[in-house]
C-alpha positions, 0 to 999 in steps of 0.5 A: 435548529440543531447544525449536523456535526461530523469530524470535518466540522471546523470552529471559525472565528476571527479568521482562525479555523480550528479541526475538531478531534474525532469524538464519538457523537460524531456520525461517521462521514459521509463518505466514509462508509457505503452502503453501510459496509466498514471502512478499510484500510491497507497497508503493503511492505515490501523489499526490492531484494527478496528474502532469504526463503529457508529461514522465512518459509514454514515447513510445507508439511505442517500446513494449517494452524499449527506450525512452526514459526521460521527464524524471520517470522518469529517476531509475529509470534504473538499475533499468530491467529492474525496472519496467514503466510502463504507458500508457493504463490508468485506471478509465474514471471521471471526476469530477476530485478524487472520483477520487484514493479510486479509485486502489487500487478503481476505485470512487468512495465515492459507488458503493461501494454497487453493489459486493459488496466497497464500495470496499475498497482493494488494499492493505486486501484485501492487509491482510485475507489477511496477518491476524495474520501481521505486527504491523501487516496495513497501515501508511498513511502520509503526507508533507506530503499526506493519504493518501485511498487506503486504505479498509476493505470497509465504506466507512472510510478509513483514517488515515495517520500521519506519519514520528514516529508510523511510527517508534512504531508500528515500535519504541516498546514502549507502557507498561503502562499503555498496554497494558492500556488496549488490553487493555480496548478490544478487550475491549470490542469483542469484547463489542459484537460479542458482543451485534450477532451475538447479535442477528442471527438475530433481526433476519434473521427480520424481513426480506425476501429481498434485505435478508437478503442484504445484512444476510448481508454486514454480518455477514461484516463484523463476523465479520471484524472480530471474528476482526481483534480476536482476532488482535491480543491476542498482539501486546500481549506480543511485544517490537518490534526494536531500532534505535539509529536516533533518533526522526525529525520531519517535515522542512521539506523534502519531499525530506528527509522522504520519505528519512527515510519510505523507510528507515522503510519498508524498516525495517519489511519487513526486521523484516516489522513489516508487509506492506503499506504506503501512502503518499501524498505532497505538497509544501512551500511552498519545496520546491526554492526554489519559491514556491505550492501543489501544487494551484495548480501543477497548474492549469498552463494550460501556463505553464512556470513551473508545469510545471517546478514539477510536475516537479521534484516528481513527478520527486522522487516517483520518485526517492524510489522509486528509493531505497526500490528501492536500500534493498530491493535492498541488504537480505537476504531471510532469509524468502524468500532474495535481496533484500527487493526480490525479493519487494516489488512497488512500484506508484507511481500516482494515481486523478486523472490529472492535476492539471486533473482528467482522470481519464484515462490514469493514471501507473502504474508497478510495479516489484519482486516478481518480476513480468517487468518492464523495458519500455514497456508501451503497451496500446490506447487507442482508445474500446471496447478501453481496459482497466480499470487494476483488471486491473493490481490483480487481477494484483498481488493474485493475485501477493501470493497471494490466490485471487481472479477479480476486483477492484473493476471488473476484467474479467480479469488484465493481459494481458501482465504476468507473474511468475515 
């Protein structure tokens, strides 16, 4: 009888267990594809200071396919008919700096109370559905700058990791030591939540109706986690890729450490170690011989000085986008057939608009997942007919192939933004 092979398939012998690489007579997983639907991937940039929006913004007369490209956006010239940037969608939020958490929500942490899901994040909802599918549901990164975007449904933000700790995660195999060590920690916990669930129906008694309607979501919570717990146990034993690539460091410069982060990235879907990835990136006294702070070149007042600095940055935080497009395009899709780009959708973005704190009009690009892509997408921008840039969430979250009406503050799915 012939043994089912699939990429998970180990060669043990002598106590040795060795992955075998993804081939293409392997099936694909199990768990990879329901329903026979594509697998897909998502991947969210992002800064905590805005962009510079003259020189990132299209002209809004030339809506549609032909456009001009703006300064910032120059580098993605040559995958023009793969993105879409999009004018005039924002959360309809304002309070400056507390606005960059909004960027995958549309809620500020100080509102998440008011909302069925707190202030989840796309990418984190994103997490939930791929569960155990991938080692890792998500991977939140971070380039000289914290990433303050990703939040689980009870209000925790997520802590991001640097390019020498994403490299571990992807390909260091942790000693045994290590492991039993996690063994004993999601044992415990499992135990915690034993006690919290047994509890439960003891403490529902006592309450009113609406506390226990609101009690009946924090136990959603902890079954979520619990079933989280259980599906990390096989991961402990499967063996990670192989790569002869050398353990990265952070670099000086902010150019060279993002490159390094995206073919980390691109790494990490091609051996579909994750699914979901955010990063949030900053910039590095000295970064193109400028001299000062990201946050003080965003108070630019208009000076030139200050606005050529936030250009040559966020121009390099498209390019770096660019070249993950590049890497993904280059890479077979051996779950799905063509590229790793064809089934990726990349959204570059930022919950503040503006370094002065406008929250208003929010840089959004998105480009890749076999969404219908290439244009200047200008939607209204008078008072009572803006539209909530959760839409654009919503339609990214019903194309990753989640079954769901709505998201965070979204009213419908993006008017005009379609895929295939």
């Amino acid at each position: 009888m012939r043994t089912s092979l699939t990429r998970r398939t180990v060669l043990r012998a002598g106590g040795v267990a060795i992955a075998l690489p993804m081939m293409e007579s392997f099936p694909p997983l199990a768990d990879a594809a329901v329903g026979g639907q594509p697998v897909k991937r998502m991947v969210c940039l992002s800064n905590n200071y805005g962009v510079y929006q003259k020189a990132f913004f299209p002209d809004p007369d030339q809506a549609g396919a032909v456009y001009d490209l703006p300064p910032t956006l120059q580098p993605l010239e040559k995958h023009r008919r793969d993105f879409t940037v999009f004018s005039n969608l924002d959360h309809q939020l304002t309070g400056g700096h507390a606005c960059v958490p909004t960027f995958l929500n549309g809620i500020r942490p100080d509102m998440a109370s008011s909302f069925p899901e707190g202030n989840i994040s796309m990418d984190q909802k994103a997490a939930e559905f791929v569960g155990a599918a991938t080692r890792y549901p998500s991977l939140t990164l971070k380039v000289k700058e914290n990433n303050q975007t990703s939040f689980t449904r009870t209000g925790v933000q997520v802590p991001a990791i640097d390019v020498t700790a994403m490299y571990r995660k992807l390909f260091l195999e942790p000693s045994a030591r290590a492991k039993r060590s996690e063994r004993r920690r999601l044992k415990l916990h499992g135990s915690i939540l034993d006690a919290v669930l047994a509890k439960a129906k003891e403490v529902n008694r006592e309450l009113g109706k609406r506390d226990q309607r609101k009690f009946a979501e924090y136990l959603d919570a902890v079954r979520g986690l619990e079933k989280k717990i259980g599906q990390q146990h096989p991961w402990l034993d499967r063996p990670k890729p192989k790569t002869e690539r050398p353990e990265p460091r952070p670099t000086r410069q902010t150019a060279d450490e993002m490159k390094i982060m995206m073919e980390l990235m691109a790494l990490a879907i091609e051996t579909d170690s994750t699914r979901v990835m955010t990063l949030s990136s900053g910039f590095a006294n000295g970064d193109f011989g400028l001299q000062g702070g990201y946050h003080g070149f965003s108070h630019h007042g208009e000076l030139l000085e200050k606005t050529e600095a936030l250009k040559l940055i966020e121009r390099n935080q498209i390019a770096q986008m660019a070249y993950l497009i590049d890497l993904l395009q280059a890479k077979e899709d051996s779950l799905n057939g063509g590229t790793l780009f064809d089934h990726t959708m990349i959204l570059f973005g930022c919950g503040m608009a503006t370094g002065t704190h406008s929250c208003k009009n929010m840089p959004l690009v998105l480009a890749g997942g076999g969404f219908r892509l290439g244009k200047n997408h200008v939607l209204p921008a008078q008072k009572g007919q803006r539209v909530k840039a959760c839409n654009l969430l919503l339609s990214m979250l019903l194309n990753f192939g989640l079954e769901v009406d709505r998201f965070g503050t979204s009213t419908a799915t993006l008017t005009g933004l379609e895929w295939t």
